[in-house]
N, C-alpha and C positions, 0 to 999 in steps of 0.2 A: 209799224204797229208796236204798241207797249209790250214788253217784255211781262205773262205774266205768267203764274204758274202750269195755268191750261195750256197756253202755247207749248212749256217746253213740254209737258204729257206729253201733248198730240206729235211732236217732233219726236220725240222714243216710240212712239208707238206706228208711228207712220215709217220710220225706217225700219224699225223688227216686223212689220207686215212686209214692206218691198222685202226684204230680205227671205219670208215663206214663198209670199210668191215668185220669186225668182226662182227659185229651187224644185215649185210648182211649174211652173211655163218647162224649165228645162228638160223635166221628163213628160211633158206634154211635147214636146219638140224632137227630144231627141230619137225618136223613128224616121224621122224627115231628114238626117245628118244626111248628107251625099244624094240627099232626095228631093223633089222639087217641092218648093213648101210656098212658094207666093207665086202667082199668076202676073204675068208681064202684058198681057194683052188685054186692053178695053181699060177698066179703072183702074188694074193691079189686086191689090190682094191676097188675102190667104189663098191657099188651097180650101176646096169647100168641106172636105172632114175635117180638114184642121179649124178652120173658120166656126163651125158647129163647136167643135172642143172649145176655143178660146170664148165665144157667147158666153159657151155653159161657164165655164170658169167665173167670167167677169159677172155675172149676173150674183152666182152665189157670194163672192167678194161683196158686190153692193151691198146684198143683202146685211151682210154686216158693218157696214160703213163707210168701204175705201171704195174708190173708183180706181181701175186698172187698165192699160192696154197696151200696146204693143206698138210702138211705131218704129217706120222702117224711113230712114235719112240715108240716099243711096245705097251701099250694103250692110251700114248698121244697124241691127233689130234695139233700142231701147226700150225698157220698160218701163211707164211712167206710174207711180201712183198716188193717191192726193185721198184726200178726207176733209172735213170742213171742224175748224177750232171752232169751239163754244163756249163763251162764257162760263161764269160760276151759274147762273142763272139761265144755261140754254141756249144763249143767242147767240145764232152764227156768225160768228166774224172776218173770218180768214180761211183760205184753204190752205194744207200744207201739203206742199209733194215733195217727194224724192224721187230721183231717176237712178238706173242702173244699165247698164250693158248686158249683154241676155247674148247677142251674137251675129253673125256675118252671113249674107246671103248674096250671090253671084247677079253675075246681069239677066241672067236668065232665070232667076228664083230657087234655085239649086241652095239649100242651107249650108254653107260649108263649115261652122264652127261656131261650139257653143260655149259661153266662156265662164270661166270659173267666180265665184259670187264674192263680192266686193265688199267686204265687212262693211255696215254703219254703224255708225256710235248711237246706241241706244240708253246711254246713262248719263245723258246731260242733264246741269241740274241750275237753276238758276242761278245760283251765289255765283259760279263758274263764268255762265258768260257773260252775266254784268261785270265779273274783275276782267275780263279779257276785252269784253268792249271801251272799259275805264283804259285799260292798258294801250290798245289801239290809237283811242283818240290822246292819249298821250304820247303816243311815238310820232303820231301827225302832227301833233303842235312841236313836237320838236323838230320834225323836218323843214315845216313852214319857217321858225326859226333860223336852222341852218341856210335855208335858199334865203332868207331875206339878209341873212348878213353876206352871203356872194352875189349878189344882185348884181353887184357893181362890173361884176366880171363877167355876168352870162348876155351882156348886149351884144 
């Protein structure tokens, strides 16, 4: 997708929302520390007070734009969340998400640790990553360069 202004908005603004709600989820979580917080029998899952919290959570998020949840990759809890980029004129184009790490849960669903919030960069700003992506595909042309003048050696 074209680099445009909306895009970088919706990237500051979708990383300073993962960043509230992270710090949201965490004290919605942390009574569960050393407590069982996901269900390991039948689908898995929350715990069902916990499950009720997190609904309610994600519901009022929607309401104002981002989607949020919570997924759990063996004992990693991530927290995903995304919003949809729109045009100067509205139209949805693209979603953006950011993920973060939220914390660790046992084989048993036992929550064992919740982890401290992982700065994003909320103040990117176009002129930036058009010189860095300029920059980039100029350090590539020079490697392609370098491997083609050793060619002769890497058979």
């Amino acid at each position: 997708m074209q680099l445009t202004p909306q895009l970088v908005d919706t990237r500051n603004a979708v990383n300073a929302r993962a960043m509230v709600i992270h710090c949201d989820l965490a004290q919605l979580l942390a009574p569960y520390l050393g407590r069982k917080a996901r269900k390991v029998s039948g689908y898995g899952g929350w715990v069902s007070a916990l499950a009720k919290e997190l609904e309610q959570y994600q519901s009022e998020q929607q309401a104002e734009g981002f989607r949020c949840w919570l997924r759990v990759d063996h004992s990693w809890i991530t927290l995903e969340v995304d919003t949809t980029c729109r045009t100067a004129d509205g139209q949805a184009v693209q979603y953006v998400k950011a993920n973060l790490s939220v914390g660790k849960v046992d084989e048993s669903g036992v929550l064992l640790e919740l982890f401290d919030l992982q700065q994003l960069r909320t103040d990117y700003s176009q002129a930036e990553i058009e010189a860095k992506r300029a920059n980039a595909y100029e350090l590539e042309r020079q490697a392609r360069e370098l491997r083609r003048e050793l060619r002769d050696f890497e058979r």
